[in-house]
Chimera marker file (.cmm) of the C-alpha trace (Angstrom):
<marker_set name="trace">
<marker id="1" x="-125.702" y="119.870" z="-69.989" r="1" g="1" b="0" radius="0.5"/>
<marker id="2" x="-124.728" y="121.711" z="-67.097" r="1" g="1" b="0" radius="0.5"/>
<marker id="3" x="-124.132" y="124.956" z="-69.720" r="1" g="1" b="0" radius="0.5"/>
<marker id="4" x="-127.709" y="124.563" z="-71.064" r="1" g="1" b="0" radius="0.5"/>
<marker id="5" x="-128.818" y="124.302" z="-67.070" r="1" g="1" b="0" radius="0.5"/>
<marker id="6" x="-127.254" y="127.452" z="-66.263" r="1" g="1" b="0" radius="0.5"/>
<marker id="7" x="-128.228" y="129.648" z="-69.030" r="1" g="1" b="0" radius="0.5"/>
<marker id="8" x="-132.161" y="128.807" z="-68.542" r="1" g="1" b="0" radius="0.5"/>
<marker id="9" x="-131.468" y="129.593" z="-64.801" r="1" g="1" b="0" radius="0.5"/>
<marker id="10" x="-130.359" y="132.827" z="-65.614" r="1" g="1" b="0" radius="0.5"/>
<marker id="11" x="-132.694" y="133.522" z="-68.379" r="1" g="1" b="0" radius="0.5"/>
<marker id="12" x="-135.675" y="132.103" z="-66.912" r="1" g="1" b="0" radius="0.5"/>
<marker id="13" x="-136.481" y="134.618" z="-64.690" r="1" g="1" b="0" radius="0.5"/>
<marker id="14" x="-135.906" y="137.608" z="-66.909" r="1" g="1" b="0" radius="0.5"/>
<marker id="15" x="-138.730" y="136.034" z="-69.085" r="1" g="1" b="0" radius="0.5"/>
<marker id="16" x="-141.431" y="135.602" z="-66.238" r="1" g="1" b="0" radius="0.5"/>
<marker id="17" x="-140.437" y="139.148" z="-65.348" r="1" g="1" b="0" radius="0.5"/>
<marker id="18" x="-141.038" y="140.584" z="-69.197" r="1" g="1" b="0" radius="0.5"/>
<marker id="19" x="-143.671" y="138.639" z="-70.485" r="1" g="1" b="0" radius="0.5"/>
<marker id="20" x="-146.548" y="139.743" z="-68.412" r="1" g="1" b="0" radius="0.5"/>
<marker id="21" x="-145.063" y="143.114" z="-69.294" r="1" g="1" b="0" radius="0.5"/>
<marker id="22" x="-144.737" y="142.464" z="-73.062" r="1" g="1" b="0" radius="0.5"/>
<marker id="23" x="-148.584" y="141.126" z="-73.151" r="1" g="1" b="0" radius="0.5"/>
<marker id="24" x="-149.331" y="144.489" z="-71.178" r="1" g="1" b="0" radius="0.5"/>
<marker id="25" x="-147.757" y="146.501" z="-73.664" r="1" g="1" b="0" radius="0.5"/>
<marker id="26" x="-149.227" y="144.754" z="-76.330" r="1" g="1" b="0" radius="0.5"/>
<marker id="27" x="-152.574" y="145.381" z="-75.271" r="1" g="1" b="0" radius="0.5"/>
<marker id="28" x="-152.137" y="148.805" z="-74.879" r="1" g="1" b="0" radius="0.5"/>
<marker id="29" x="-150.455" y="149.042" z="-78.198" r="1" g="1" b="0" radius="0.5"/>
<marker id="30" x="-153.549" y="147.578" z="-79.381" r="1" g="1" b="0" radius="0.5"/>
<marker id="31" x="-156.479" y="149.359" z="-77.475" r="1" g="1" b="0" radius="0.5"/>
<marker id="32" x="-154.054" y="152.560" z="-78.688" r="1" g="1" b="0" radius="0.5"/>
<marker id="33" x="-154.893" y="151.511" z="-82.336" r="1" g="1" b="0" radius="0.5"/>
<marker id="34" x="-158.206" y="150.463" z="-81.976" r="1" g="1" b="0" radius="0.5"/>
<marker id="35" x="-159.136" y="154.327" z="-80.148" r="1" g="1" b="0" radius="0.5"/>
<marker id="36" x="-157.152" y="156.153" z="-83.136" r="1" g="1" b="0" radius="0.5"/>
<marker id="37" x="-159.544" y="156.167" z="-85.992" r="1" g="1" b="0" radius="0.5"/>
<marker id="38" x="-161.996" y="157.252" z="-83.404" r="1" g="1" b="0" radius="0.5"/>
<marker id="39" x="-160.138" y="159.883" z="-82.152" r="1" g="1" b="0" radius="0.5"/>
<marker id="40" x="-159.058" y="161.431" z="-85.289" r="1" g="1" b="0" radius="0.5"/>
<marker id="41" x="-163.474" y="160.947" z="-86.285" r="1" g="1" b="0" radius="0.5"/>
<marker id="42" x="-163.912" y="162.955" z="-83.227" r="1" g="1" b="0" radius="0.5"/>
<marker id="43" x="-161.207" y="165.960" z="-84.189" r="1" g="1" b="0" radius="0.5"/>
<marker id="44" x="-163.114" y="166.142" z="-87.870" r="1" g="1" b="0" radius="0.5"/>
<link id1="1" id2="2" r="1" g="1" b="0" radius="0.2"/>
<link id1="2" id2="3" r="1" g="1" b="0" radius="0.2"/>
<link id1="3" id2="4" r="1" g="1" b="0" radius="0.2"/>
<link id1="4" id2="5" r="1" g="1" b="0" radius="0.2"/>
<link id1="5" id2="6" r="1" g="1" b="0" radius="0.2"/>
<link id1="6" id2="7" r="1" g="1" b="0" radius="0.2"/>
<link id1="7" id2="8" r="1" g="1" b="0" radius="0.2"/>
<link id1="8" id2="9" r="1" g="1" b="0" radius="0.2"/>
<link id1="9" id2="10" r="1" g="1" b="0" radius="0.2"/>
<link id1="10" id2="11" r="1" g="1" b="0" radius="0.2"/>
<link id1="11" id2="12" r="1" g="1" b="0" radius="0.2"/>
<link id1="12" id2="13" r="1" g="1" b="0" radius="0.2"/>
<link id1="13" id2="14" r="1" g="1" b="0" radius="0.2"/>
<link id1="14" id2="15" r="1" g="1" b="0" radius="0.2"/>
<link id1="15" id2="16" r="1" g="1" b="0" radius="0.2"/>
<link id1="16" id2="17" r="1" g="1" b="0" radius="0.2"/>
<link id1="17" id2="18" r="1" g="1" b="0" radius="0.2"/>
<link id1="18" id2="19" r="1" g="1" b="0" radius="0.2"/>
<link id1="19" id2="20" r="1" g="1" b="0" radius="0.2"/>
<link id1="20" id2="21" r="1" g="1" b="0" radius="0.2"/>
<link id1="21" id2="22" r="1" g="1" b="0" radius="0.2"/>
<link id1="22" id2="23" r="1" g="1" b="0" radius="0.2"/>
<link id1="23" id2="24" r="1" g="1" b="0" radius="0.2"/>
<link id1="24" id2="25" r="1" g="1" b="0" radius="0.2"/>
<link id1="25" id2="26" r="1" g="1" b="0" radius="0.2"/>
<link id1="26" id2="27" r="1" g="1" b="0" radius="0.2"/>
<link id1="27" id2="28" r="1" g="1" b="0" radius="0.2"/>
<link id1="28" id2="29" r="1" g="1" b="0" radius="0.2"/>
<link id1="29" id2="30" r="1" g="1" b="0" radius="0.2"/>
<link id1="30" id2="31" r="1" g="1" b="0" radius="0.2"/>
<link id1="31" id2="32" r="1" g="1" b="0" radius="0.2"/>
<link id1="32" id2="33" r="1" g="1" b="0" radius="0.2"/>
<link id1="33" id2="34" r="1" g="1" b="0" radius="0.2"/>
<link id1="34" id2="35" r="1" g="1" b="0" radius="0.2"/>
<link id1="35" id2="36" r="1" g="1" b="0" radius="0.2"/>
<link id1="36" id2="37" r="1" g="1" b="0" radius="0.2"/>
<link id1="37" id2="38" r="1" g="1" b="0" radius="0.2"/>
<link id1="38" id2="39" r="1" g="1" b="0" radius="0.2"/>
<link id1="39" id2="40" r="1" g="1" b="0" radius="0.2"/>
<link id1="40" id2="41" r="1" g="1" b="0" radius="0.2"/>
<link id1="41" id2="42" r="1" g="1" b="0" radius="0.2"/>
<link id1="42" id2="43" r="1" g="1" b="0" radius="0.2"/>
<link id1="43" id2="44" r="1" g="1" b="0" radius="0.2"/>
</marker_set>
């Protein structure tokens, strides 16, 4: 039990630390995507 405790401790904190990160990347994976067929329209 104690174990268990411990590891979410340590891990716990790395996840509030990447996952606003991760969904910030993902967006702008995303919005990257979603402007490509528009840019390569515009170089036409």
């Amino acid at each position: 039990m104690f174990e268990l405790l411990k590891n979410n401790w340590f891990e716990l904190p790395i996840l509030i630390f990447i996952y606003p990160g991760y969904k910030g990347i993902k967006k702008a994976i995303e919005n990257g995507l979603s402007e490509l067929p528009q840019r390569l329209h515009e170089k036409n």
